[in-house]
C-alpha positions, -999 to 999 in steps of 0.1 A, spaced: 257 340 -322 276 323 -351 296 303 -327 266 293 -312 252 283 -350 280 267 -355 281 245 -324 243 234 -332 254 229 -370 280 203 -362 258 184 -337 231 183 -363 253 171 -389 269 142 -364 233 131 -362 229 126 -397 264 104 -401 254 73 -384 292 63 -397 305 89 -363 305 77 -333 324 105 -315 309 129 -294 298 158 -313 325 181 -294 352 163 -306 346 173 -342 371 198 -365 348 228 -366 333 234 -405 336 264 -426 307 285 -416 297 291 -450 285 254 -452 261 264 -422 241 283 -447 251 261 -482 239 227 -464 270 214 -480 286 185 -461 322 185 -455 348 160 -449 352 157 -408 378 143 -388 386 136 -350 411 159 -338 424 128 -317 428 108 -349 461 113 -347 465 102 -314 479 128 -284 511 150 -301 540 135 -292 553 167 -277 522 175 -248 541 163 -221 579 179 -219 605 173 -194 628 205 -192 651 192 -164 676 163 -179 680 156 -139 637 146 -140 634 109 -150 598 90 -148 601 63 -119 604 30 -137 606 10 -102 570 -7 -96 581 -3 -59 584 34 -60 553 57 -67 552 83 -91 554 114 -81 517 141 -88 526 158 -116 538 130 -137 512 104 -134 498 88 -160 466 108 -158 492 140 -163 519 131 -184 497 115 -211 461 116 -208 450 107 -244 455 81 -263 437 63 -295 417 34 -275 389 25 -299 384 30 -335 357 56 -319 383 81 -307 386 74 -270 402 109 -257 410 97 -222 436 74 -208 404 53 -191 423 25 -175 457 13 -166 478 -20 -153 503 -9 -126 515 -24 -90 507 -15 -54 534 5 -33 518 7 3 480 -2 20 472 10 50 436 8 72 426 47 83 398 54 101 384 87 91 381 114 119 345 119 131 346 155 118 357 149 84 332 123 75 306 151 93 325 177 69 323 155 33 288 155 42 278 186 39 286 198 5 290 237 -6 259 248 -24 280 250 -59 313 239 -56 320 201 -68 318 182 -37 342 150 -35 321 119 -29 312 112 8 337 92 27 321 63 48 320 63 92 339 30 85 379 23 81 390 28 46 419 15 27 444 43 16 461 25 -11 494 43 -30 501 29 -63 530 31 -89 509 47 -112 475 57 -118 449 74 -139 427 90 -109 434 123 -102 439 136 -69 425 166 -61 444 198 -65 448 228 -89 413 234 -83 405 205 -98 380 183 -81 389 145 -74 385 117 -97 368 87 -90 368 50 -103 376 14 -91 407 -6 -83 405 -40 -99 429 -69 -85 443 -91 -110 449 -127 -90 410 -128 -84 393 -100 -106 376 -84 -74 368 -47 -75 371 -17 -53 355 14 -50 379 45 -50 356 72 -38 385 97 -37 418 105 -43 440 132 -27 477 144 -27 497 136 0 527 158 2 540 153 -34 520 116 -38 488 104 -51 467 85 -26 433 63 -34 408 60 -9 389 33 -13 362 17 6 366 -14 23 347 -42 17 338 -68 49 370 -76 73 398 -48 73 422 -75 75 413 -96 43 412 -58 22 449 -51 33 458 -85 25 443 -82 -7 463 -51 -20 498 -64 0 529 -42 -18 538 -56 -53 503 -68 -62 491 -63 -93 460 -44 -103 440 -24 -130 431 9 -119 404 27 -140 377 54 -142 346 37 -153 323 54 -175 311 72 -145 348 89 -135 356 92 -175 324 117 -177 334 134 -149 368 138 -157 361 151 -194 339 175 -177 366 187 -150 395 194 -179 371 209 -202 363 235 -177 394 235 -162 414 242 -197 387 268 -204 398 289 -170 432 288 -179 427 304 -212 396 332 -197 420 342 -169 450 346 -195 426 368 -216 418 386 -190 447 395 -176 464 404 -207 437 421 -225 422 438 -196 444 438 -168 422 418 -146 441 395 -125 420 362 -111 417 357 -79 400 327 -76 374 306 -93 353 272 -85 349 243 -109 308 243 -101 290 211 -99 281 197 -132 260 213 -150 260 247 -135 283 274 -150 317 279 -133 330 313 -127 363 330 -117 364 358 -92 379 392 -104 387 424 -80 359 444 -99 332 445 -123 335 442 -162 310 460 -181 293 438 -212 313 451 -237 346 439 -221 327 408 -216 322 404 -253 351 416 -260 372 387 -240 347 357 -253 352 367 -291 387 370 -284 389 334 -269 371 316 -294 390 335 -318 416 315 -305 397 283 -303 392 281 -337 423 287 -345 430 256 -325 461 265 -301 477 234 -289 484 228 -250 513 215 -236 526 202 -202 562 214 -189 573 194 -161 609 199 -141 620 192 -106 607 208 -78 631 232 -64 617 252 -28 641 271 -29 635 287 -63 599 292 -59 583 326 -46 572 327 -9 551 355 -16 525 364 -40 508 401 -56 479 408 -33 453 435 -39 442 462 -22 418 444 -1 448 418 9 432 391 -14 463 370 -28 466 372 -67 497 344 -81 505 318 -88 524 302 -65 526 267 -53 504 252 -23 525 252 11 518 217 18 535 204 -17 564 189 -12 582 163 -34 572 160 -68 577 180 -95 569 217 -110 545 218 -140 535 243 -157 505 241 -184 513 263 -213 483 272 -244 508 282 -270 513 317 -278 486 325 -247 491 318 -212 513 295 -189 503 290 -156 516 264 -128 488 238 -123 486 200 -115 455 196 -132 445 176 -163 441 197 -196 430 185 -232 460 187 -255 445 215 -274 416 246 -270 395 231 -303 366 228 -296 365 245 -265 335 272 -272 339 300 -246 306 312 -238 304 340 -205 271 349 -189 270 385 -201 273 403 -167 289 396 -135 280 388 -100 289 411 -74 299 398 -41 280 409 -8 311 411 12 318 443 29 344 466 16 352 440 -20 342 450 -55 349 415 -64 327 398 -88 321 365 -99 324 360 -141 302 327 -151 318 308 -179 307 275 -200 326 257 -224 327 219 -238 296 194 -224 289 220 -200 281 245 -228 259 222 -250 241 211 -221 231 244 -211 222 256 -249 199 226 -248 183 233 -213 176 268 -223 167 257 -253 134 236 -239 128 263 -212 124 290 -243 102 264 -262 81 252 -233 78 290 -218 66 299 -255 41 274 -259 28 286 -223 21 318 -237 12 311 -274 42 328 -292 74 320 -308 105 324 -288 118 356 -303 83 373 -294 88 355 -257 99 390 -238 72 410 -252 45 387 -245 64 379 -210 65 423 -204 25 425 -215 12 395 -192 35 409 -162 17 442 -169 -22 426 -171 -11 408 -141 -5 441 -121 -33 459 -134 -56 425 -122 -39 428 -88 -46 467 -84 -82 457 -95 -85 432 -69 -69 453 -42 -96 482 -48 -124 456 -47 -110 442 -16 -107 474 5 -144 484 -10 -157 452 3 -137 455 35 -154 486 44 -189 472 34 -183 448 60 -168 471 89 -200 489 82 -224 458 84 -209 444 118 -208 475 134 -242 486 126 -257 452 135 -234 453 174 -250 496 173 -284 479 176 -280 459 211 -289 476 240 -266 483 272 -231 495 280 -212 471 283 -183 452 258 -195 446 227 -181 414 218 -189 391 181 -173 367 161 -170 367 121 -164 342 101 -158 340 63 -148 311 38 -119 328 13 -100 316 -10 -76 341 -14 -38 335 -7 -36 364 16 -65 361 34 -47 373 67 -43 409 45 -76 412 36 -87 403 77 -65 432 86 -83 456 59 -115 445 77 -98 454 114 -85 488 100 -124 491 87 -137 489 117 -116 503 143 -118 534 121 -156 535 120 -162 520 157 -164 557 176 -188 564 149 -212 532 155 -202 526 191 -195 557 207 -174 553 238 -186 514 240 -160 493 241 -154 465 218 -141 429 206 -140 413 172 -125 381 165 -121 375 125 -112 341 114 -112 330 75 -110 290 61 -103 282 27 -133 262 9 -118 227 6 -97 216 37 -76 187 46 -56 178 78 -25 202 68 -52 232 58 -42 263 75 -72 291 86 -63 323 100 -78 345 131 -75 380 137 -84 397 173 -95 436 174 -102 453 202 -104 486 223 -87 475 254 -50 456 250 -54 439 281 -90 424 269 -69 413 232 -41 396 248 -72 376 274 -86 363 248 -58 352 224 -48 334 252 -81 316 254 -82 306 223 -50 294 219 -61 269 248 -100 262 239 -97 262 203 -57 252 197 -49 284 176 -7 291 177 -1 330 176 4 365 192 5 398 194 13 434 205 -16 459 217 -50 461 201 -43 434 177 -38 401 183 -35 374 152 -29 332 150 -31 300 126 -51 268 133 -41 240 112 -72 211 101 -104 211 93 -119 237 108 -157 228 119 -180 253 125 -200 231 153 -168 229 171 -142 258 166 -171 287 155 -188 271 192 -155 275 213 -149 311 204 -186 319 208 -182 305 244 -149 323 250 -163 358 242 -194 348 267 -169 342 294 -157 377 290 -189 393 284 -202 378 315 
């Protein structure tokens, strides 16, 4: 909770310093005595200073940083790695947003028929990449460059490439590692032949995020940063490896999987720990060396269930270089993803339970987590949910689950009133159609339509209470007769799309099925059924010169 105060205190304060123009999240965190003194302390950027000069660290004297504008860099160096903030404005710009560089190689690919099917259809909370276009795009390797490729997972980046000669712009709707390189692939703008020309090897060009990619990538790293420092807690304060997680789409909470439950007090017990260490502001730095097969483990810790736990590197990297992301004093883990420079500001907030999966034989769970735009987002959402909900029920939000408990249970006890009511008046009705078909003379099938105009949002139910009415009270008012009822209810007001309901009761199954069968051909009603009961729907207006006629005339075909 005083994180939480505190997080609200320092956006409130930003507001009132129309000298700041940083994001609120980018602020030194205040003493949080001043949350209750009012005082107004000094504030600074934490990127004032620029990046530290020590985030990105070679450790191999044999790793050197390609200076050749013919050769591309290799993932794990590139710009968007090795150095991803810098002081761009007098604002505080934390990202590396844009940068000049050269083209290696351009070639035309035309994407396979299933992939484009596959980018398509997102999962239903993982960050999807952008779709990629049924047409030829431009896979275009550059000597450097600030999109990301996805990997580490860490979703792609996307932005434009901007050629210099003419100042023409390209759309890079992905960008993906191939074997230890980054490629861009960006769409392709009229004749295939022109767009290779236009990005020939050794060209120059400005590749950059856009305020679009910049938002995104913030978002990624500030997640991304976050998991690396609630699986290192995890694992060290509770001997919970992670077996996976999902970088959610924005702004839904992310969550890493774990090989069992964790009760609420571990819960607590790892987020107070973490922000602990948030406040304390614990730098991050990048480690990078060269890649050596060889050295690295083939295998990795599985669990129980065969479910791989490590940290190894994907099969398919090759080239490149090893990096390893270290939070001082805390965790270091291999990844190729971006990371801010240090945990400040990084507010750890975990959805106080966890998820347990439906797979057979797991006792995995899912653990939610929030941190940087993601987290303020979500305070504010909930925020106008609590203070819209309360106004909906006339209470201030701390009262909300009391008055929420006590309408639930009015609700209930309406429901049980209306259900009584219902199956009183059912039987009052069961009683009056029966008596009135006792009176007409003969032996032969007693056969009658009844119609009602209901409102109710079950109205089927309460035809079926009706039926169960009267084919317990029909020996009694009939004797051996046998009988037919058709039941149909319309709502008062009806339109084109309105939907009525019929229900078919009867003493003979072969007489049921007869006439459901008639009326789904005289009258247009779509439906079945099984034995004495037979039931449909007829969608429109339902007229009672035409449809009431039609079933009139179908029971006098079978009465006759």
């Amino acid at each position: 909770m005083l994180a939480l105060l505190h997080t609200v205190h320092q956006w409130l304060s930003s507001l009132l310093d129309s000298s700041l123009t940083l994001p609120f999240y980018y602020l030194q965190p205040l003493s949080l005595s001043s949350v209750y003194s009012g005082k107004r302390w000094p504030r600074r950027s934490f990127f004032s200073q620029g990046t530290p000069p020590d985030y990105h660290r070679i450790a191999s004297s044999k790793l050197t940083i390609p200076s050749d504008p013919e050769v591309s860099i290799p993932v794990g160096i590139l710009a968007c790695q090795r150095k991803v903030h810098r002081l761009n404005t007098i604002s505080g710009d934390p990202l590396l947003r844009s940068l000049d560089t050269t083209v290696v190689s351009a070639t035309i690919v035309q994407p396979p028929a299933a992939a484009a099917e596959k980018s398509k259809k997102a999962t239903k909370k993982a960050v999807a990449a952008p779709s990629l276009p049924t047409e030829p795009l431009l896979h275009v390797q550059l000597h450097d460059t600030v999109i990301f490729p996805e990997g580490g997972g860490q979703p792609t980046d996307i932005g434009t490439l901007t050629v210099k000669a003419d100042g023409c712009s390209w759309e890079v709707l992905q960008a993906k590692r191939h074997g230890g390189h980054a490629v861009h692939y960006v769409r392709v703008k009229g004749d295939a032949d022109a767009a290779l020309k236009a990005f020939a090897p050794g060209t120059e060009v400005t590749v950059a995020l856009g305020d679009e990619g910049y938002e995104r990538r913030y978002d990624h790293m500030s997640m991304h940063t976050s998991q690396h420092l609630l699986s290192a807690l995890l694992e060290t304060r509770l001997d919970v490896p992670t077996l996976s997680w999902s970088l959610t789409t924005y702004p839904s909470p992310c969550y890493v999987e774990v090989p069992r439950g964790l009760t609420a007090e571990e819960v607590l017990s790892v987020q107070n720990e973490a922000n602990r260490l948030v406040f304390e502001g614990r730098k991050v730095h990048v480690e990078v060396e060269e890649l050596d097969n060889s050295a690295e483990p083939t295998q990795v810790q599985k669990t129980e269930s065969g479910r791989a736990i490590g940290k190894a590197l994907p099969e398919n990297y090759t080239g490149g270089v090893k990096r390893v992301v270290v939070i001082d004093g805390v965790d270091r883990n291999p990844c190729c993803g971006t990371h801010l420079p240090s945990i400040h500001n990084l507010q750890l907030f975990l959805l106080p339970h966890t998820e347990a999966l439906s797979r057979s034989s797991t006792t995995n769970a899912r653990l939610y987590f929030l941190a940087g735009p993601r987290l303020i987002t979500y305070l504010t959402s909930t925020h106008n949910i609590a203070a819209q909900t309360s106004a909906i029920m006339s209470c201030g939000p701390p009262l909300l689950p009391e008055r929420v408990s006590q309408v639930v249970e009015e609700r209930k006890k309406v429901e049980k009133r209306v259900n009584d009511l219902e199956a009183e008046l059912s039987e009052q009705i069961a009683k009056t159609v029966l008596a009135d078909q006792a009176t007409k003379v003969g032996e032969g099938l007693v056969a009658t339509h009844v119609h009602r105009v209901d409102d109710s949002t079950n109205a089927l139910g309460f035809l079926s209470s009706v039926a169960s009415a009267v084919s317990s009270k029909a020996e009694k008012y009939l004797s051996s007769r046998s009988y037919l009822f058709v039941l149909s209810s319309t709502p008062s007001t009806q339109t084109q799309n309105t939907s009525s309901v019929v229900l078919v009761i009867g003493s003979d199954d072969k007489i049921v099925k007869q006439i459901g069968d008639a009326l789904k051909v005289k009258v247009g009603i779509k439906g079945g059924g099984k034995g004495p009961r037979w039931s449909g729907k007829y969608i429109g207006v339902w007229k009672a010169t035409k449809e009431n006629t039609a079933i009139a005339d179908v029971l006098n075909e079978i009465q006759s």
